[in-house]
N, C-alpha and C positions, 0 to 999 in steps of 0.2 A: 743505455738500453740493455736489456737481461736479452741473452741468448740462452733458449733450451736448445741442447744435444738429446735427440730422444729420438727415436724409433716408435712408429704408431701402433705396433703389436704389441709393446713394451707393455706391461700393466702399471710399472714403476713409473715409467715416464705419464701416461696420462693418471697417475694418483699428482703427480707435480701439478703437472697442467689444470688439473682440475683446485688444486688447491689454490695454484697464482689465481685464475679467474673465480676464485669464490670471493680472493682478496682484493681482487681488482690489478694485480698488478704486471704491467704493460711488459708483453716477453714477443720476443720471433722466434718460429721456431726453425730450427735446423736439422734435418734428416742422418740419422747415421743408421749405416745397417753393420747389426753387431756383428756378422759372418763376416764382411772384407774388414781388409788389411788397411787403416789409414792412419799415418803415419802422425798425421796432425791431430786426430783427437783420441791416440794413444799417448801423445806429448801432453795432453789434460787428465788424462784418466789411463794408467798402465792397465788399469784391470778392463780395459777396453768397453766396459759396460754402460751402458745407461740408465739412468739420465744424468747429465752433467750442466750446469747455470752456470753462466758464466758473463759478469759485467766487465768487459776491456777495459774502457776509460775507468775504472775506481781497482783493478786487478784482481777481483773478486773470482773465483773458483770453485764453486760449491757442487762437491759427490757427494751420492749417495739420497735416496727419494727419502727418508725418515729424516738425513742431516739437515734438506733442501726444506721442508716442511718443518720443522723446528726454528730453523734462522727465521724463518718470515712469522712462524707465530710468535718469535722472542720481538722482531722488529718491526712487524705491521701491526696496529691495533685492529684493523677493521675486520670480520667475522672472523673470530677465534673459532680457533677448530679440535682446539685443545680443551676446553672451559672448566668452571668450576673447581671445587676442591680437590684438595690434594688428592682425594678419594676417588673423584670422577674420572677427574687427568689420569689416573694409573689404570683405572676401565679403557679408558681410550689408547695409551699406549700397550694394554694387554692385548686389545682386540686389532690394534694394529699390526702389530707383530705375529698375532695370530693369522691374519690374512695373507699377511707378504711373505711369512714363514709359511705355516700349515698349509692352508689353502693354494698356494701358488707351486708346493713341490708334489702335492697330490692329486692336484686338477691339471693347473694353470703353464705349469713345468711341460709336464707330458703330450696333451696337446698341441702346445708351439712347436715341438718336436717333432710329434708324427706328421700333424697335418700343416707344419706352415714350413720348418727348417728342412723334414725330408725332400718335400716337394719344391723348394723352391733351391736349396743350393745340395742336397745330396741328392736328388731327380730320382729317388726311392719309393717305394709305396710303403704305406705304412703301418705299422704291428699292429693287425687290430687286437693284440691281445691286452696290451698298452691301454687301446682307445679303452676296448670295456673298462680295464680298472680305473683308468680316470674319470669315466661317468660312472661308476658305481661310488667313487667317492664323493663325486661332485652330489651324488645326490645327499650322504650323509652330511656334508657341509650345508648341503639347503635345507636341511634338517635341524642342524643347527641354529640357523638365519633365523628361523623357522620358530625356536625356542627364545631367541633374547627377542624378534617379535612379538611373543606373546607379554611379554611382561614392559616392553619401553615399547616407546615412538619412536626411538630411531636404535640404531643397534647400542648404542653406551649409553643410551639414557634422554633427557627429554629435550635435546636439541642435537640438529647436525653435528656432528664432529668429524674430525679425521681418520675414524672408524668407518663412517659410512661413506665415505670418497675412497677408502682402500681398497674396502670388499666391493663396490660399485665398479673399481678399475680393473679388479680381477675379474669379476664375472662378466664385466664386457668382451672383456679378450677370449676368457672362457663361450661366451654366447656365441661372440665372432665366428669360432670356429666350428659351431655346430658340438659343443660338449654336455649342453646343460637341459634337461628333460623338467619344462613348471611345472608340469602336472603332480598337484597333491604337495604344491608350495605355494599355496594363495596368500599368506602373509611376506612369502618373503620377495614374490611376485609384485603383489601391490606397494610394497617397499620399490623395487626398483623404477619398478613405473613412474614411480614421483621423480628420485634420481634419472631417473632418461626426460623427464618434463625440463627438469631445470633448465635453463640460460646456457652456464656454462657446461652443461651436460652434450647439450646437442651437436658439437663442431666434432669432439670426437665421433659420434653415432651415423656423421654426413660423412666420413671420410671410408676412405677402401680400397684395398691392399690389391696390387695388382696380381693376377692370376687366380687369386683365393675372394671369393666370396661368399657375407654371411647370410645365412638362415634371411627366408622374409620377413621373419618378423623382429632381428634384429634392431632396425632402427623404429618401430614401430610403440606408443607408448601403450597403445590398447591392445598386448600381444594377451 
């Protein structure tokens, strides 16, 4: 059985999660919060982060959320999340890296910070000078969304991919905490909306962080 190491505010760890259950395949998950000190799942991962898979019985070890999604798209056939030509595949890992890079240090970084790490382990209030810039970028980024909406069905083109599980786990996290303003983002709105319908969408959307609560319309798919 696959062990996830993951954190629920993580946007890394639920891009995994949502990729094991797109694929079907059978994980538990195990809570780490990246602020303490644990000694056991620094002995898997020194850089203390998450997310980290891990199969005991076969010794399997797998960092890193882009490493973790690549093995199961080299070793499970069932919904690729990678597809198509060499062409497509490089759309897909562009806009991947775009979201987990770009997008996660100009929204998604900042955020976790103000409103989830100051409050919950430095017991700080937090810069709203910070908050502004991160929703003023967050809205450029739905602007984005915004623009490869207008030309595909899904952000890399005309089926799901691992593109639209990355940006789907960012702006979760991002929503969570009250960072992302729809208004005057109807495509990229009714894009997520579909991604919050799905199956394996919704066990993240049920879940909720203690102390910190999101927006009402959060888990709501007709927001």
């Amino acid at each position: 059985m696959w062990h996830l190491y993951q954190f629920p505010l993580c946007p890394f760890s639920r891009k995994v999660r949502l990729a094991l259950a797109e694929k079907g395949i059978a994980h538990e998950l195990k809570r780490v919060s990246p602020w303490l000190q644990d000694d056991d799942f620094a002995d898997l991962n020194p850089a203390g982060e998450t997310p980290v898979l891990v199969e005991e019985a076969k010794g399997i070890v797998l960092i890193d959320s882009t490493a973790i999604c690549e093995y199961f798209e080299e070793t499970v056939d069932k919904a690729p999340m990678i597809p198509g030509t060499s062409i497509n595949r490089a759309e897909v890992r562009r806009l991947v890296q775009w979201f987990d890079g770009k997008l996660h240090h100009d929204v998604v970084a900042p955020l976790m910070e103000e409103r989830m790490r100051k409050r919950l382990v430095a017991r700080a209030a937090p810069d709203t000078g910070m908050l502004r810039k991160a929703m003023t970028a967050a809205n450029g980024h739905l602007d984005y969304l915004d623009y490869l909406l207008d030309h595909r069905r899904w952000l890399a083109g005309p089926a799901l991919t691992l593109a639209d599980l990355a940006a789907a786990a960012q702006l979760s996290v991002a929503d969570y905490l009250g960072g992302l303003d729809w208004r005057g983002h109807k495509q990229t709105a009714d894009w997520y909306a579909v991604m919050k319908s799905r199956p394996t969408f919704r066990p993240l959307l049920a879940e909720r962080m203690e102390v910190i609560q999101p927006p009402a319309h959060y888990d709501k798919v007709d927001f």
